[in-house]
RODO-2510 file (C-alpha; in nm, 4 decimals, decimal comma):
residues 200
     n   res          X          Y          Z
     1     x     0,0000     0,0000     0,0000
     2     x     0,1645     0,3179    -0,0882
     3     x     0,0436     0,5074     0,2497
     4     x     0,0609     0,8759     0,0355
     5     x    -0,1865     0,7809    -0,1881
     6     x    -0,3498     0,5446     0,0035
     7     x    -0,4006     0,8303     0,3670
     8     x    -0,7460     0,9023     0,2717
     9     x    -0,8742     0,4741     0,3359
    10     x    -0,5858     0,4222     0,6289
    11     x    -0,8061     0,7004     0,7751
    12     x    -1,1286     0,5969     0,6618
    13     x    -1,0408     0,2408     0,8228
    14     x    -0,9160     0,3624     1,1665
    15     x    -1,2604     0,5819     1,1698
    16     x    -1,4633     0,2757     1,1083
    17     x    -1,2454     0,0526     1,3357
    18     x    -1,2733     0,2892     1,6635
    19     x    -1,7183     0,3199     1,6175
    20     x    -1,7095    -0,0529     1,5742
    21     x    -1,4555    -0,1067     1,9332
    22     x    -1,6879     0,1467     2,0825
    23     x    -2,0282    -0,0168     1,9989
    24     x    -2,0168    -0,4415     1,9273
    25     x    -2,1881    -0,5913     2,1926
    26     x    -2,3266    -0,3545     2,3696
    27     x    -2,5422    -0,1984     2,0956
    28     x    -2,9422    -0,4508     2,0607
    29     x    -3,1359    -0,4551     1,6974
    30     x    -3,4478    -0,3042     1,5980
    31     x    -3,5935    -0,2566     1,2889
    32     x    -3,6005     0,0920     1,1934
    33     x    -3,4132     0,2371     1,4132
    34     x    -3,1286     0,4494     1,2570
    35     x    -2,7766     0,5953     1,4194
    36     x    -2,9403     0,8393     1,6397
    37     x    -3,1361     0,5683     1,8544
    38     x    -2,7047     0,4461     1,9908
    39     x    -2,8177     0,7526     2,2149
    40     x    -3,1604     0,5514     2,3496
    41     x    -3,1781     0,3543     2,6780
    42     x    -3,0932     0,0409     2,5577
    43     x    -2,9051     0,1890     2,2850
    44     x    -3,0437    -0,0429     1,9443
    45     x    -3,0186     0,0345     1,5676
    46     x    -3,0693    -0,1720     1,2271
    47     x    -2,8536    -0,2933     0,9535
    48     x    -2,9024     0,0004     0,7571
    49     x    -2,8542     0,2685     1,0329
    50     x    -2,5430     0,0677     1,1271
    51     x    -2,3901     0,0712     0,7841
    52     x    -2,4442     0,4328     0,6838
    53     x    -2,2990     0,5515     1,0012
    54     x    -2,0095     0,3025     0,9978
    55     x    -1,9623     0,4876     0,5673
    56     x    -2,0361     0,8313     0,6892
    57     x    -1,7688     0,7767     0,9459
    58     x    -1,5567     0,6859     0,7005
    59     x    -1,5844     0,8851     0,4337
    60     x    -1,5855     1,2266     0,6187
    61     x    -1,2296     1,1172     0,8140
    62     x    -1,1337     1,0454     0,4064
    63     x    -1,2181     1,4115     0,3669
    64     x    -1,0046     1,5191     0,6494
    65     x    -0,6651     1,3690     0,5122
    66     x    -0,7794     1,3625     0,1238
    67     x    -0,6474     1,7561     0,0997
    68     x    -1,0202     1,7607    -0,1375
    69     x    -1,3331     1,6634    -0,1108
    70     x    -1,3990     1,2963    -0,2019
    71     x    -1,7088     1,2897    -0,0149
    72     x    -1,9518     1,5721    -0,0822
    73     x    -2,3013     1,6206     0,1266
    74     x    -2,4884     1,4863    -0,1764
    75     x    -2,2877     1,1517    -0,1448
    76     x    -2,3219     1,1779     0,2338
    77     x    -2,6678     1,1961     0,2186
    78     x    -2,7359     0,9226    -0,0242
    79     x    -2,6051     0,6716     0,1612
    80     x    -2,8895     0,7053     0,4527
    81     x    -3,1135     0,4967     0,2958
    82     x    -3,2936     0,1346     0,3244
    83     x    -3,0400    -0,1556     0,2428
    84     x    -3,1138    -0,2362    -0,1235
    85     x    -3,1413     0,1567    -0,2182
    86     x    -2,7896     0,1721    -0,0480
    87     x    -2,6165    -0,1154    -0,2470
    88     x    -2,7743     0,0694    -0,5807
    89     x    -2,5971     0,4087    -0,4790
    90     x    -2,2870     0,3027    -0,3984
    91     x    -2,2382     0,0390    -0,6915
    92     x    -2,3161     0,2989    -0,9351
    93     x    -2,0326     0,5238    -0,7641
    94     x    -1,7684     0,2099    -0,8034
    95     x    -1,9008     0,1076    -1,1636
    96     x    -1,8735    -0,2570    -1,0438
    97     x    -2,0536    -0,5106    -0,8118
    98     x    -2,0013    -0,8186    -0,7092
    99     x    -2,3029    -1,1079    -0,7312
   100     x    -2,3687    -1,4067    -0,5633
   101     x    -2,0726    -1,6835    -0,5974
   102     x    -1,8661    -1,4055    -0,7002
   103     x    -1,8609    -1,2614    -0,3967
   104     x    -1,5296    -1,4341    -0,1543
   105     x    -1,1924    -1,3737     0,0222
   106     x    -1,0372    -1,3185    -0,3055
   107     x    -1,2711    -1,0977    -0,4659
   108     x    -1,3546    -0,8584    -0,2103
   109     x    -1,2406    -0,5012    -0,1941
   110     x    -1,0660    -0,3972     0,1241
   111     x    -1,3838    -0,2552     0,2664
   112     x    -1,6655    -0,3876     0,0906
   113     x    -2,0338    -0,3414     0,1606
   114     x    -2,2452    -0,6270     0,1005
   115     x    -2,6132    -0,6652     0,0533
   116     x    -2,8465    -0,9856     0,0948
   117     x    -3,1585    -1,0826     0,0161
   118     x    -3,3010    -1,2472     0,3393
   119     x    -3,6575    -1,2080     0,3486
   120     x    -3,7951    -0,9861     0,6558
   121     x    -4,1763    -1,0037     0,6127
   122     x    -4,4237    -0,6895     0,5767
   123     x    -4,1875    -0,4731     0,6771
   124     x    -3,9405    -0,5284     0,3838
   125     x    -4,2283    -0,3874     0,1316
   126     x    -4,1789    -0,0155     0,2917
   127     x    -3,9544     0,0559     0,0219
   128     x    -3,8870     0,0253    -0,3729
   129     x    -3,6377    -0,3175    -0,3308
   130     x    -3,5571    -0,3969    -0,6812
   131     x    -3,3166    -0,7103    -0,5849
   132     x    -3,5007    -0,7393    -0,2747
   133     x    -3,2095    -0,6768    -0,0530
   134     x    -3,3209    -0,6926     0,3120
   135     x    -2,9670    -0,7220     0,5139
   136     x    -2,6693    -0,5479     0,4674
   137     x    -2,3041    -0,5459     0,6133
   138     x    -2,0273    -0,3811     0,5945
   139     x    -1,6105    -0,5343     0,6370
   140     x    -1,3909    -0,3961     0,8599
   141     x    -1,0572    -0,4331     0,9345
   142     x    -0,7855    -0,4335     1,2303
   143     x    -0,6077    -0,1084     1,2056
   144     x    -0,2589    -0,3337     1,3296
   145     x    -0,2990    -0,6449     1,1702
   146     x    -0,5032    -0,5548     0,8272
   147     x    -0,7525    -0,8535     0,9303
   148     x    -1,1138    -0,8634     0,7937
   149     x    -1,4055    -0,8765     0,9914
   150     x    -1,7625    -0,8341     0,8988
   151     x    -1,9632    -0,5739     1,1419
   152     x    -2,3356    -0,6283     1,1322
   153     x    -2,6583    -0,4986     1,3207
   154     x    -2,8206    -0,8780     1,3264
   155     x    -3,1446    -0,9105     1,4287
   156     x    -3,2326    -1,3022     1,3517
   157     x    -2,9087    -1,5027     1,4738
   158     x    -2,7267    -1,5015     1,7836
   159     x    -2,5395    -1,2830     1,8967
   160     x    -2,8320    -1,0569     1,8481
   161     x    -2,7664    -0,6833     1,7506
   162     x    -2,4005    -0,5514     1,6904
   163     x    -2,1844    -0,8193     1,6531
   164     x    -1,8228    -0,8997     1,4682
   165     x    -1,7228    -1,2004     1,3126
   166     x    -1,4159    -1,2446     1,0942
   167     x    -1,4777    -1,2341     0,7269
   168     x    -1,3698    -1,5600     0,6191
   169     x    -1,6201    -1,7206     0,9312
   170     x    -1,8799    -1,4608     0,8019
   171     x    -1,8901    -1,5749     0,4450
   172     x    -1,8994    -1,9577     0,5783
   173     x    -2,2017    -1,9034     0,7708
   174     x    -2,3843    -1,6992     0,4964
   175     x    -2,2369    -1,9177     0,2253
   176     x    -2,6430    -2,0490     0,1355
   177     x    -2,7302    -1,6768     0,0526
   178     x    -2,4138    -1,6291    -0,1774
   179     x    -2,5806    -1,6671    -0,5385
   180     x    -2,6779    -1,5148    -0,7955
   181     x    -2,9456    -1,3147    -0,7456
   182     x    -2,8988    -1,3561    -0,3418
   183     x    -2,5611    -1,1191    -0,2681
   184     x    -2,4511    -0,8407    -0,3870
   185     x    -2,1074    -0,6536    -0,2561
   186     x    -2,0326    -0,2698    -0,4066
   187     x    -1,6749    -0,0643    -0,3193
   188     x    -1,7950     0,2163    -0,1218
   189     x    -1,4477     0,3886    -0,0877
   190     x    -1,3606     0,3606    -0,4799
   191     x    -1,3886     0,7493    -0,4994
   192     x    -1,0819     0,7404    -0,3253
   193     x    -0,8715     0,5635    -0,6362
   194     x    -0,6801     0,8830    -0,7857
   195     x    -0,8515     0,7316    -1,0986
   196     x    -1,2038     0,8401    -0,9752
   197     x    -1,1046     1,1838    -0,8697
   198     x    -1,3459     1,3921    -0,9778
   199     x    -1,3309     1,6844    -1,2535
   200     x    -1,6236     1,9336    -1,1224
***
């Protein structure tokens, strides 16, 4: 990694890293419930809510080292949305996402966001979900050793709400809902290759 070019992700990763020390295991799931309810007694929050303030996080420390903007409000804003509208947003910033079998320990970038389609009931009708995604996670990794995690807000296997599992145990576990038309996994830091710098 050259660690010039490369500031704006060491920072984004360290940014993500220190919310996900803070708040695994201590942090319950309920649908619906976005960043703000971490405040709430118990503190609780969803998949999407945990995602978009894990990428916010990330992004804006991104800004503080990229010497530009990378991030702007727009793209900020964008990615505060329902799980499937998120995976839609930030593959069309990357230009490339991953599906189904596609999707492993080789393939992955660095900090990939990954959607599933797992059901959910009623409640996943509340929104347009063109591929049906109803989860979606987000890898981390270990500012020291560069290891991959997964960091999820899991509401329908144990350990319930926040919890951290390394990626390669994460994929085995989720391995039935890795096919086509099941996974999808988008680059939410690609803005920060020099090669998607943009002009205006």
């Amino acid at each position: 990694m050259d660690m010039n070019r490369d500031a704006p992700l060491v920072a984004a990763g360290i940014a993500v890293w220190d919310l996900v020390e803070r708040h695994t295991g201590h942090v319950g799931y309920k649908g619906g419930a976005k960043a703000d309810k971490l405040q709430a007694t118990p503190p609780v929050v969803d998949c999407s809510g945990w995602t978009a303030l894990l990428l916010a996080t990330g992004m804006q420390a991104a800004n503080a080292v990229a010497g530009t903007e990378r991030f702007n409000a727009a793209d900020l804003a964008a990615i505060h949305t329902w799980s499937d509208r998120m995976i839609e947003v930030l593959g069309s910033w990357s230009g490339t996402t991953l599906e189904g079998d596609h999707i492993s320990l080789d393939t992955l970038p660095p900090y990939a966001t990954i959607g599933l389609q797992q059901g959910g009931g009623a409640w996943a009708t509340n929104h347009p979900r063109p591929r049906g995604i109803t989860h979606v996670v987000q890898i981390v990794r270990h500012p020291s050793s560069d290891a991959a995690f997964v960091s999820e807000a899991q509401g329908w296997a144990e350990p319930y709400g926040l919890r951290l599992l390394p990626l390669a145990d994460w994929l085995q576990l989720t391995q039935p809902y890795l096919r086509t038309g099941k996974a999808w996994a988008v680059d939410p830091f690609a803005m920060l290759n020099p090669s998607k710098l943009r002009t205006a």
